[in-house]
C-alpha positions in Angstrom: -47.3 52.6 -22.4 -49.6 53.9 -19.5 -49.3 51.5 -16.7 -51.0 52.0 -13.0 -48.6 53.5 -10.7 -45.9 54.7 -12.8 -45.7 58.4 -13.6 -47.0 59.2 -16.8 -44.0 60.9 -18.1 -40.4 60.2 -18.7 -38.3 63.1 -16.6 -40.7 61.6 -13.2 -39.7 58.1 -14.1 -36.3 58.6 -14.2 -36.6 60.7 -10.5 -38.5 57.6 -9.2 -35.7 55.1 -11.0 -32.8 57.3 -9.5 -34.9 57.5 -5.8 -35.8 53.8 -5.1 -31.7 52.9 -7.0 -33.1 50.9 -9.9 -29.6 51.3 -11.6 -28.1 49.3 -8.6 -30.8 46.5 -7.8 -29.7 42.9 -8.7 -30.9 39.6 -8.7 -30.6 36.9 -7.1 -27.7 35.7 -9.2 -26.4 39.2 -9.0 -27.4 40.1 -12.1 -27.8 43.7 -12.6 -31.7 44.5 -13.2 -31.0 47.4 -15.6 -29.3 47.5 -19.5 -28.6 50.2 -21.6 -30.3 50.6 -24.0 -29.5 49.0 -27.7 -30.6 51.2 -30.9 -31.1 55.3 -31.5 -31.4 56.8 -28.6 -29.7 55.2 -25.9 -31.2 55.2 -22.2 -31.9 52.1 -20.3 -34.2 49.3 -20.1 -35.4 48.0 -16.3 -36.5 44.6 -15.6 -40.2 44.3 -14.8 -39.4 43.4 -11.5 -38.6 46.6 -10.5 -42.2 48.3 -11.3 -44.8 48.7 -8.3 -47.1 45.7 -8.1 -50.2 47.3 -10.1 -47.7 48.1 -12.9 -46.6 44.0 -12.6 -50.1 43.1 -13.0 -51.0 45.2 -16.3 -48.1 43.6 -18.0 -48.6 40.2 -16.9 -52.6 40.7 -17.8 -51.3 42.0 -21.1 -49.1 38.7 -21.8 -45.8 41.1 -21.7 -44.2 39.2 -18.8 -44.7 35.8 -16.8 -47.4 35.9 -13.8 -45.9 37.9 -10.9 -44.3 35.7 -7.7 -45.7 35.2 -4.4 -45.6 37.9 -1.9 -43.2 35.5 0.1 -40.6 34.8 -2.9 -40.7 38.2 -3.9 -39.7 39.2 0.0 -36.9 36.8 -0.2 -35.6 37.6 -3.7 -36.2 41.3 -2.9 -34.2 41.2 0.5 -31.3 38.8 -1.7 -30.8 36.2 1.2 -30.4 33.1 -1.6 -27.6 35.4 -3.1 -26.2 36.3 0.8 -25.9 33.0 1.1 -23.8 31.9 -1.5 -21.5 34.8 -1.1 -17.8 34.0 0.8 -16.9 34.7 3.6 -15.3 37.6 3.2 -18.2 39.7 1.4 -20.6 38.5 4.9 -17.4 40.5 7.0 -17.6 43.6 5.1 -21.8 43.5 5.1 -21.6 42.7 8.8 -18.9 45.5 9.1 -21.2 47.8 7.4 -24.1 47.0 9.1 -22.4 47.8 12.8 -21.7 51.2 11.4 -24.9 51.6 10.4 -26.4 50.4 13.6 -24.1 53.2 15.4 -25.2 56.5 13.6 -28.9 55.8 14.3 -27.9 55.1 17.9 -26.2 58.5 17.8 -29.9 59.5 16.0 -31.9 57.8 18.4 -29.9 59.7 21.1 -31.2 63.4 20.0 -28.6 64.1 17.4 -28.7 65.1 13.8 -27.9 62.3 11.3 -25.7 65.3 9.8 -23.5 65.1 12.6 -23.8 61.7 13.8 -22.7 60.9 10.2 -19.8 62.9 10.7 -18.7 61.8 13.9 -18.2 58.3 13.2 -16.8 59.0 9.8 -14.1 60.6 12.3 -14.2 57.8 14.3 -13.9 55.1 11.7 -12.1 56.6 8.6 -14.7 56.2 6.9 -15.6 58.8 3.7 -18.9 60.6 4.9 -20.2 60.4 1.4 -19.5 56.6 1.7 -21.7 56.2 5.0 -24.4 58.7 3.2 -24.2 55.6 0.5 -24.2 52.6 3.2 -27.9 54.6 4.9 -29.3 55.4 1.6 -28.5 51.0 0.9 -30.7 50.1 4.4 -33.5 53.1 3.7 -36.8 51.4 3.9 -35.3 47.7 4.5 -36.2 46.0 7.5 -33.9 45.4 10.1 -33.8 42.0 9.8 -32.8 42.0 6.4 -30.3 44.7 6.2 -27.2 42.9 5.5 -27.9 41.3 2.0 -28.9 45.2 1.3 -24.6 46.3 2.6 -23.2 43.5 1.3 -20.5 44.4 -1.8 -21.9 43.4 -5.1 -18.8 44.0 -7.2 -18.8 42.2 -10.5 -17.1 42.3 -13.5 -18.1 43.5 -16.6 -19.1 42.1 -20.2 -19.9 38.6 -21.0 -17.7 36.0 -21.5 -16.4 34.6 -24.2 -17.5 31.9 -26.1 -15.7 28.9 -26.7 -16.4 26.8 -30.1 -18.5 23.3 -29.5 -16.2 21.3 -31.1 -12.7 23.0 -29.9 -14.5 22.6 -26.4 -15.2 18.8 -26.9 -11.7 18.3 -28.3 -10.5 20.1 -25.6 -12.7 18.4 -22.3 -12.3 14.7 -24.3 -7.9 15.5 -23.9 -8.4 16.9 -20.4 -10.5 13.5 -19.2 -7.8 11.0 -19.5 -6.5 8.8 -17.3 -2.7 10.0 -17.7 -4.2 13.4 -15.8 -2.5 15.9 -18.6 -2.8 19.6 -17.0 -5.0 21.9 -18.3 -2.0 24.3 -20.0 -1.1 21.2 -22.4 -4.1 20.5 -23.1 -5.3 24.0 -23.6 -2.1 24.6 -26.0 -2.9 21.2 -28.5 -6.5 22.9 -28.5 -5.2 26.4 -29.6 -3.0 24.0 -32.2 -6.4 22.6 -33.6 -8.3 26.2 -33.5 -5.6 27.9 -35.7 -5.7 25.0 -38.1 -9.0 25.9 -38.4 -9.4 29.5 -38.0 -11.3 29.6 -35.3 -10.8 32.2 -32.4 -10.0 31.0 -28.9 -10.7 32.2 -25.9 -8.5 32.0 -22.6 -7.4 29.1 -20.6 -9.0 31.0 -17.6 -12.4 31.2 -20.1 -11.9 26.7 -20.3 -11.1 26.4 -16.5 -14.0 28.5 -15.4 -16.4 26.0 -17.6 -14.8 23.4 -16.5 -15.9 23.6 -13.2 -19.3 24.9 -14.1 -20.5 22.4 -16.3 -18.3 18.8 -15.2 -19.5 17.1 -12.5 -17.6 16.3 -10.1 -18.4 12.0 -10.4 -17.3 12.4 -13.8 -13.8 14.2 -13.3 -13.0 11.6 -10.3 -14.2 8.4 -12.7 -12.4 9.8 -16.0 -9.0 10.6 -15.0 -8.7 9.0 -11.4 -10.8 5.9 -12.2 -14.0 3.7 -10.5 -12.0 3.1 -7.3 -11.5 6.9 -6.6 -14.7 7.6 -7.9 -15.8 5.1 -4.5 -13.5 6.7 -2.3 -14.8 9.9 -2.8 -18.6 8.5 -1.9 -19.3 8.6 1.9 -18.0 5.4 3.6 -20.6 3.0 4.9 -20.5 3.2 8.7 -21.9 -0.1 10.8 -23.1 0.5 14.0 -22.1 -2.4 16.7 -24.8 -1.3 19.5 -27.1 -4.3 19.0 -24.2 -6.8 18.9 -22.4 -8.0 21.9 -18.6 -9.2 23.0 -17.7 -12.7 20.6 -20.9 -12.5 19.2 -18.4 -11.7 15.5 -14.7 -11.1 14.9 -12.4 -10.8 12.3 -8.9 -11.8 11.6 -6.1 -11.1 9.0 -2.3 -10.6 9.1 -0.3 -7.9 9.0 3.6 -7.4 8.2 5.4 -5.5 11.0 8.1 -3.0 9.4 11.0 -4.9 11.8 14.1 -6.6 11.2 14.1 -9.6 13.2 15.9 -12.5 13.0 14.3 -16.2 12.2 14.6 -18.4 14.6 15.5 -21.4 11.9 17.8 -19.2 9.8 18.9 -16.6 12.0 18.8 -14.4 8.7 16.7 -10.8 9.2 12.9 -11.1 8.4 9.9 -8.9 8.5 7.5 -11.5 10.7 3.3 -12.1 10.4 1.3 -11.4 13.4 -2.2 -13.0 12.8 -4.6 -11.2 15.1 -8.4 -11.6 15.8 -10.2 -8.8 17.2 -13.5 -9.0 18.6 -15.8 -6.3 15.9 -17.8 -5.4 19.0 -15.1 -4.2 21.4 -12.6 -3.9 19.0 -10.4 -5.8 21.3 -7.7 -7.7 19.9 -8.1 -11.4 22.0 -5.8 -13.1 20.3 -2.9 -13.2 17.7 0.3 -15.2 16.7 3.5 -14.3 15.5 4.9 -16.4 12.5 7.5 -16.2 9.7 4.5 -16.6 7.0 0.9 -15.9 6.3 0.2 -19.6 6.7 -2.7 -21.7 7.9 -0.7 -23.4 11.0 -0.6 -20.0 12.6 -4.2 -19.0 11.6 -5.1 -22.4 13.3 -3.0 -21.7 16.1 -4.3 -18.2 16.9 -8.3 -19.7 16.6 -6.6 -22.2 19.3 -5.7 -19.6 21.6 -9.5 -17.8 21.1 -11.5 -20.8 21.5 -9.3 -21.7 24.8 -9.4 -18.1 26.3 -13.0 -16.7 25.3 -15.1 -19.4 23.5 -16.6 -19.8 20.4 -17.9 -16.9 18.4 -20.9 -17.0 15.9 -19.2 -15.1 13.2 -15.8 -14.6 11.7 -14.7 -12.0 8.9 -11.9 -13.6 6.9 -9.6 -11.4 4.5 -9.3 -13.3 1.0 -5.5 -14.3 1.6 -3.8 -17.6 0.8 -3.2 -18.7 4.7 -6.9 -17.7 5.4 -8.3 -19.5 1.9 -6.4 -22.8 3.2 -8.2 -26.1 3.4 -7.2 -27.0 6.6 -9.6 -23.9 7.7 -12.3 -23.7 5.8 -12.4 -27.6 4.9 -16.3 -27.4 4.8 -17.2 -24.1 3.3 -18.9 -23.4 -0.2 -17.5 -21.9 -3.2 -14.3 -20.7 -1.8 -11.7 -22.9 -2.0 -8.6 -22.0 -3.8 -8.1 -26.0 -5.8 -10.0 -29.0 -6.2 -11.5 -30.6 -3.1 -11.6 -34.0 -3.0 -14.4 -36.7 -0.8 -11.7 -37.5 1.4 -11.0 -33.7 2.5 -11.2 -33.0 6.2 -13.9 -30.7 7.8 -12.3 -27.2 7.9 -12.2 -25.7 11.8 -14.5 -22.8 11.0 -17.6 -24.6 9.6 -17.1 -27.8 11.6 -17.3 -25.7 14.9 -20.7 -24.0 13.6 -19.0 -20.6 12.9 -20.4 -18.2 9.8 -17.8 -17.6 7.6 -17.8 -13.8 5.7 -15.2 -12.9 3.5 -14.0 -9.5 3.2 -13.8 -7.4 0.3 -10.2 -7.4 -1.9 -8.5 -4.0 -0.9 -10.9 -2.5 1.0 -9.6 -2.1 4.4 -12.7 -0.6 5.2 -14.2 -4.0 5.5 -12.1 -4.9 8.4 -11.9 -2.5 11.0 -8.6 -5.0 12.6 -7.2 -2.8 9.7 -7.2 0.6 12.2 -5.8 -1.7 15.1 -2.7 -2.1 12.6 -2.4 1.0 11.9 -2.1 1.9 15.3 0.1 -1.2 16.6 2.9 0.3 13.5 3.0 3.6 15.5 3.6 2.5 19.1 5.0 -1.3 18.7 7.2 -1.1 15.5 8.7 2.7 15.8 8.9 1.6 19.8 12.5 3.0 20.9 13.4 -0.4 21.6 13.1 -1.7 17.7 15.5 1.6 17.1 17.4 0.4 14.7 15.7 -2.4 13.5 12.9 -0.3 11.8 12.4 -0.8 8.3 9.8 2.2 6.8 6.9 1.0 5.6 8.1 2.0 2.4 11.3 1.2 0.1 11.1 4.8 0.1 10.5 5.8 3.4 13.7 4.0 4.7 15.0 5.9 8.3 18.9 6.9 8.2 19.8 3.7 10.1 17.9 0.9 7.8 19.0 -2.4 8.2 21.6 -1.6 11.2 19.8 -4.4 13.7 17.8 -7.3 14.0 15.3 -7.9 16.8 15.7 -11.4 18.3 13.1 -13.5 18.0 12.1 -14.7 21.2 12.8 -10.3 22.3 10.4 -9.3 20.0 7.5 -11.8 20.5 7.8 -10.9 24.1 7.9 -7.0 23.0 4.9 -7.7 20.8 2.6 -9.2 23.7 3.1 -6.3 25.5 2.4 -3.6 23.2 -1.2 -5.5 22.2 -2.0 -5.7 25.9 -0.9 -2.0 26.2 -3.5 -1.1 22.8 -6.3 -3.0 24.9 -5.8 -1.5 28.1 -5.8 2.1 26.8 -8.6 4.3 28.5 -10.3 7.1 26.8 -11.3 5.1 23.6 -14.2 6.9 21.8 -14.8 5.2 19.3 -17.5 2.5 18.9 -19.5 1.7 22.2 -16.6 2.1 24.2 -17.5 5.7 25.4 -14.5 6.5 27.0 -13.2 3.4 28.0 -10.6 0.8 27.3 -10.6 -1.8 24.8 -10.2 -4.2 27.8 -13.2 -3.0 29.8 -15.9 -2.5 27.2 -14.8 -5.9 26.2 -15.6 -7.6 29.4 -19.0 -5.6 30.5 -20.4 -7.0 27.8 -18.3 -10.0 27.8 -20.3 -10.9 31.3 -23.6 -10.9 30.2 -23.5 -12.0 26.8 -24.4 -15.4 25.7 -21.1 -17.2 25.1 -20.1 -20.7 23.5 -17.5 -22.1 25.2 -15.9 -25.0 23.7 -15.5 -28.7 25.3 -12.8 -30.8 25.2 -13.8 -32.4 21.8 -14.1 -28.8 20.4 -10.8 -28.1 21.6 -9.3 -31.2 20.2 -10.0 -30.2 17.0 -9.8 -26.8 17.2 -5.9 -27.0 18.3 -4.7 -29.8 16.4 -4.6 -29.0 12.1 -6.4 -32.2 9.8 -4.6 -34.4 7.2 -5.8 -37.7 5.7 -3.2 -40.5 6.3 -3.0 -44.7 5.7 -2.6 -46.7 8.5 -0.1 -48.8 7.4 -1.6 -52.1 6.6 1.3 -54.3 8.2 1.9 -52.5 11.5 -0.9 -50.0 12.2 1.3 -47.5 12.5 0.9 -43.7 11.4 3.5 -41.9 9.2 3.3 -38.1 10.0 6.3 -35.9 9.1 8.9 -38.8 10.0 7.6 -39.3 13.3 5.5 -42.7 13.7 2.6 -43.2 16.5 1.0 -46.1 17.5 -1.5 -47.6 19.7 -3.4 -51.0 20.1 -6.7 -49.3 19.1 -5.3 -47.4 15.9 -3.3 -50.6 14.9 -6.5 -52.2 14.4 -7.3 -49.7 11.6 -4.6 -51.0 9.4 -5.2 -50.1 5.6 -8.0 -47.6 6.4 -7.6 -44.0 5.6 -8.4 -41.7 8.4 -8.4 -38.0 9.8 -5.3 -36.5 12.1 -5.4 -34.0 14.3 -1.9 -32.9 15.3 0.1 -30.0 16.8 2.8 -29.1 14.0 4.7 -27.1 16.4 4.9 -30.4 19.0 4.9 -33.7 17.1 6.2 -35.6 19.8 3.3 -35.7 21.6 -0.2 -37.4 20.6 -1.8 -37.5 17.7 -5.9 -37.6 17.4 -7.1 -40.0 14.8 -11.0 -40.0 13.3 -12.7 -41.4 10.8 -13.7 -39.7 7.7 -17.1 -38.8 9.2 -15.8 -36.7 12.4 -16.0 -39.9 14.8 -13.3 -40.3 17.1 -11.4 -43.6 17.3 -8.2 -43.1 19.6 -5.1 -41.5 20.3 -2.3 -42.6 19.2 1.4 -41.4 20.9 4.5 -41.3 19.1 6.9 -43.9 18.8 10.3 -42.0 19.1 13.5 -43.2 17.5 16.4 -44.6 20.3 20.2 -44.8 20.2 22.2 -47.7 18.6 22.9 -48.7 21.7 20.4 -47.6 24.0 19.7 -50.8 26.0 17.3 -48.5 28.3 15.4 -48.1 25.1 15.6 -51.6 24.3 14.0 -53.0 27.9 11.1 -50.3 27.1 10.5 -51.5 23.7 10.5 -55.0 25.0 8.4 -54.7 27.8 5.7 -52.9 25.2 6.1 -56.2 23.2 5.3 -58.2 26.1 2.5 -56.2 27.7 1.0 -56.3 23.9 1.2 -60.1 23.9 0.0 -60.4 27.7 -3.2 -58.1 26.8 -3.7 -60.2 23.5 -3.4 -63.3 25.2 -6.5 -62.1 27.9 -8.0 -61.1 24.4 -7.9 -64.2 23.8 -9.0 -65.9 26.7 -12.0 -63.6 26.7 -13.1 -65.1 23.7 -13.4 -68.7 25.0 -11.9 -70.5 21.9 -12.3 -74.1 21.9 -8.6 -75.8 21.0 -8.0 -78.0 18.2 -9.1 -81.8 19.8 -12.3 -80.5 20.8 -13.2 -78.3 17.4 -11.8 -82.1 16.0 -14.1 -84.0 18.6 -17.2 -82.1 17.4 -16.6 -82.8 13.8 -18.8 -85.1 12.6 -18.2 -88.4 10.7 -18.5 -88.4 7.0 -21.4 -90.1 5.5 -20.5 -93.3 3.1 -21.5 -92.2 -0.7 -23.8 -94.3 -2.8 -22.8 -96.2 -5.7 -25.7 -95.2 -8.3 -27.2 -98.5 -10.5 -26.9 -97.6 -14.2 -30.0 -97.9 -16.1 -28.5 -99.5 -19.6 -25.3 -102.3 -19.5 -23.8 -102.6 -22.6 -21.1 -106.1 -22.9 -17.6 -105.5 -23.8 -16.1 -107.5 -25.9 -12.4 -108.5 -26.8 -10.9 -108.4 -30.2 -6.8 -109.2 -31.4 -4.6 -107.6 -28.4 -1.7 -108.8 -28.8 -1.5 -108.4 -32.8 -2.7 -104.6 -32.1 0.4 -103.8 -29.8 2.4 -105.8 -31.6 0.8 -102.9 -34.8 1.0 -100.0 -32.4 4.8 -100.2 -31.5 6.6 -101.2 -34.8 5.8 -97.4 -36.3 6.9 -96.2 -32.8 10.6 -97.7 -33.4 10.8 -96.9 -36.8 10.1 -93.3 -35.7 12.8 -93.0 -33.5 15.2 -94.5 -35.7 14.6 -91.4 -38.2 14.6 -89.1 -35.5 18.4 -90.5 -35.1 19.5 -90.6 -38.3 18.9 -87.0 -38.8 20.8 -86.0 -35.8 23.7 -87.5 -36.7 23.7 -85.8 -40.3 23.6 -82.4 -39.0 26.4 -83.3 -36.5 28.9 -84.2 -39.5 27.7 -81.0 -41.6 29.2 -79.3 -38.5 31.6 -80.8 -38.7 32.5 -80.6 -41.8 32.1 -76.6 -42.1 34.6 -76.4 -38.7 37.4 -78.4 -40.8 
């Protein structure tokens, strides 16, 4: 096969194959670009690749191989950066090592010396076999300096082909390996081998399966088959929002979170692990308000959106988690399609919605939704493993408990106060850098913004509702008074509601103060203060309840007197008389006329007499059969 550029006879292509190392090129999958030889004969076969350009073209002009690449793939194919590239670290040392040697002998060249004897100097100077440098300048001979170390770089690589694995032992094999229980790859490989000698098949290596493992599962499917869909998302980048366009209260969000402390109730005195609601504004990722409680409830949520609305205002958004206390009806009275049992007309406006605030629920177990979530995390390190909860500590784990569980309990009242100041100590921190805070605190990024922002700041109305918790009560329909968790409040102007259902609002955690009482509709009516319980023989108590009698019958009697009633003579006087009726003519008379009276009473009463004398008579019969019987 005569081709242009290529010597004509066999002994000068060999000389040309051994001078330009044809036995040694490789692609860019390192794949060797020469074979031996398969039939009589033996010799080798090189890849097309490696013939000059004009030898390319024949072939490719004679349908022998495909159309010859670009002169700009070629260069990078030739050169083998794509395989550099994928190579480890390790093999770019060794090229890099190689190619400082290099770079050394032709400075010694460069300099006036031989490359004999600059060869053999740094072979002195570097250990290095001279026949081994010889090898390393022979590698770089006509390559560019530029592209020199994909030429150095080691291309070791083992021999023969690897062995194939049957379709259906690998499928047997891959469908035990992508289970859920997460068998290893040994037990697995083993109940394969069982199958394959069943049916004489051969079978390869477990190293021969782990290698195609990797090569041909995807990664997705590996995570989904035997970790499942959640760690499947896990493993996806996390969504990251960006808070630059939003400003301080514009959204927050709130959940609960269980600190790891002993400490004792204040109604039991028996150790607990107490609930701190917190809100955190999403912007500044400020905590601005939170409550400590014994429960996740909705008293304490309410109580904590108290404390928010008094402080800061009223933000535009809020980011609920999907728990009980949070999914309460006394919060989200008004919202759509999330409450947790059967809502009634008569329900009461939840705080959120009636104050004008978007409600957004977060997702179930994805703390990612809530970034309050990294607050936690952090408040656990420096408030509940504080040296002053030593002790008192519980793990966050049953089995992470320290050496000394359960050996104290926090006082209430000492930890609330030890609380407060570890969430003012997580605001005030400098150096935050996460977010738009840039370096500074909580606290501070908080309040720049806080400035200029629009805020809505709640009124007294607001307030009122926003402190005090709803319920629907009777007004009792003989007093007027309101029953509310044994305590009993009354006023003139809520006494005149008797029998009408209306809308509370009260502070559970003071009931002897004021109540707030609306109607169904939202519209204020009064307030109504307690009416507390006295002593037997409280006389003090006594005078006060009288006097309220009295001033009650002194304002009704001006009540009265504003009216301008008339009394009963005059309402009498103004009665007119009543007219004298008419006695109507009949239109036909018909005469009556008289026939035998006395014979027909005479008639009428002699069957009377004779009646009662039976009536008699049969009485006194069934007295003697009585008797009779009795004898």
């Amino acid at each position: 096969m005569a081709l242009p550029g290529l010597p004509g006879d066999k002994r000068s292509i060999a000389r040309r194959a051994k001078e330009e190392r044809w036995y040694s090129k490789a692609d860019a999958n390192e794949g060797l670009l020469v074979r031996p030889r398969r039939g009589h004969g033996g010799g080798h076969e090189f890849h097309a690749s490696l013939l000059p350009p004009a030898a390319q073209l024949e072939l490719a002009r004679r349908g022998l191989i495909a159309k010859p690449q670009t002169s700009e793939q070629r260069s990078e194919d030739r050169h083998g950066w794509r395989w550099f590239e994928q190579q480890t670290a390790k093999v770019r040392e060794v090229a890099q090592f190689r190619l400082d040697i290099v770079s050394e002998i032709e400075v010694l060249v460069a300099a006036g010396a031989t490359k004999t004897a600059a060869v053999a100097e740094i072979a002195a100077e570097r250990s290095v076999g001279k026949a081994t440098l010889w090898n390393w300048l022979r590698a770089v001979d006509g390559i560019d300096a530029a592209n020199r170390l994909p030429a150095l770089a080691p291309r070791r690589k083992g021999g023969g082909s690897e062995a194939e694995i049957d379709e259906g032992l690998w499928t047997v094999f891959k469908s035990d390996w992508l289970r859920p229980s997460q068998p290893t790859l040994t037990s697995c490989y083993d109940r394969t081998a069982k199958i394959a000698a069943e049916r004489g098949l051969s079978m390869p290596s477990a190293r021969t399966f782990s290698r195609r493992l990797k090569r041909e599962l995807p990664r997705d499917v590996v995570k989904l088959k035997r970790e499942g869909a959640e760690a499947l998302r896990r493993a996806q980048p996390a969504q990251r929002r960006s808070v630059a366009d939003m400003h301080a209260l514009e959204c927050v969000n709130i959940d609960g979170h269980k600190f790891d402390v002993f400490v004792r109730s204040p109604e039991t005195g028996k150790p607990i692990r107490p609930i701190m609601v917190a809100i955190q504004d999403i912007y500044s990722r400020k905590v601005v308000a939170w409550r400590l409680s014994l429960t996740e409830n909705a008293a304490a949520v309410r109580l904590v959106f108290a404390d928010l609305f008094r402080e800061f205002g009223i933000p535009m958004a809020c980011v609920l988690d999907n728990g009980r206390g949070f999914a309460s009806k006394w919060i989200t009275g008004g919202a759509k399609s999330r409450f947790r049992f059967k809502i009634r007309d008569e329900d009461p406006t939840g705080l959120l919605t009636g104050l004008g605030i978007d409600i957004h629920w977060a997702l179930p177990y994805r703390g990612q939704s809530k970034p309050i979530e990294r607050a936690f995390r952090d408040m656990c390190d420096r408030i509940a493993k504080h040296p002053a909860m030593e002790g008192a500590y519980t793990g966050n784990s049953p089995v992470a408990k320290p050496d000394n569980y359960g050996s104290r309990a926090i006082e209430w009242d000492e930890f609330v106060a030890h609380v407060d100041n570890g969430v003012r100590d997580h605001n005030a921190r400098p150096n935050r850098r996460g977010g738009v805070c840039k370096g500074r605190s909580f606290d501070r990024t908080f309040a720049e913004s806080y400035a200029i922002a629009p805020i809505k700041k709640a009124d007294d109305a607001q307030l009122r509702m926003a402190l005090l918790a709803a319920d629907q009560k009777l007004v009792n329909r003989t007093t007027g008074e309101i029953a509310l968790f044994g305590n009993r409040y009354w006023s003139t102007e809520i006494g005149a509601l008797a029998g009408q259902k209306v809308t509370v609002r009260f502070d559970p955690d003071n009931l002897h103060s004021e109540i707030h009482v609306y109607d169904r509709e939202g519209r204020f009516l009064g307030t109504a203060p307690v009416i507390a319980d006295t002593g037997f023989s409280d006389s003090d108590a006594a005078k006060r309840s009288a006097k309220l009698t009295a001033n009650v019958g002194k304002a009704t009697k001006a009540a009265i007197e504003a009216q301008q009633l008339l009394d009963a003579d005059q309402v009498a006087a103004l009665q007119p008389d009543a007219p004298k009726p008419i006695t109507p003519e009949p239109s036909v008379v018909r005469i009556a006329r008289h026939r035998g009276t006395a014979g027909a009473a005479a008639a009428a009463m002699k069957p009377h007499q004779e009646e009662q004398e039976d009536r008699q008579t049969r009485v006194f019969n069934a007295l003697r059969l009585v008797t009779d019987n009795q004898t």
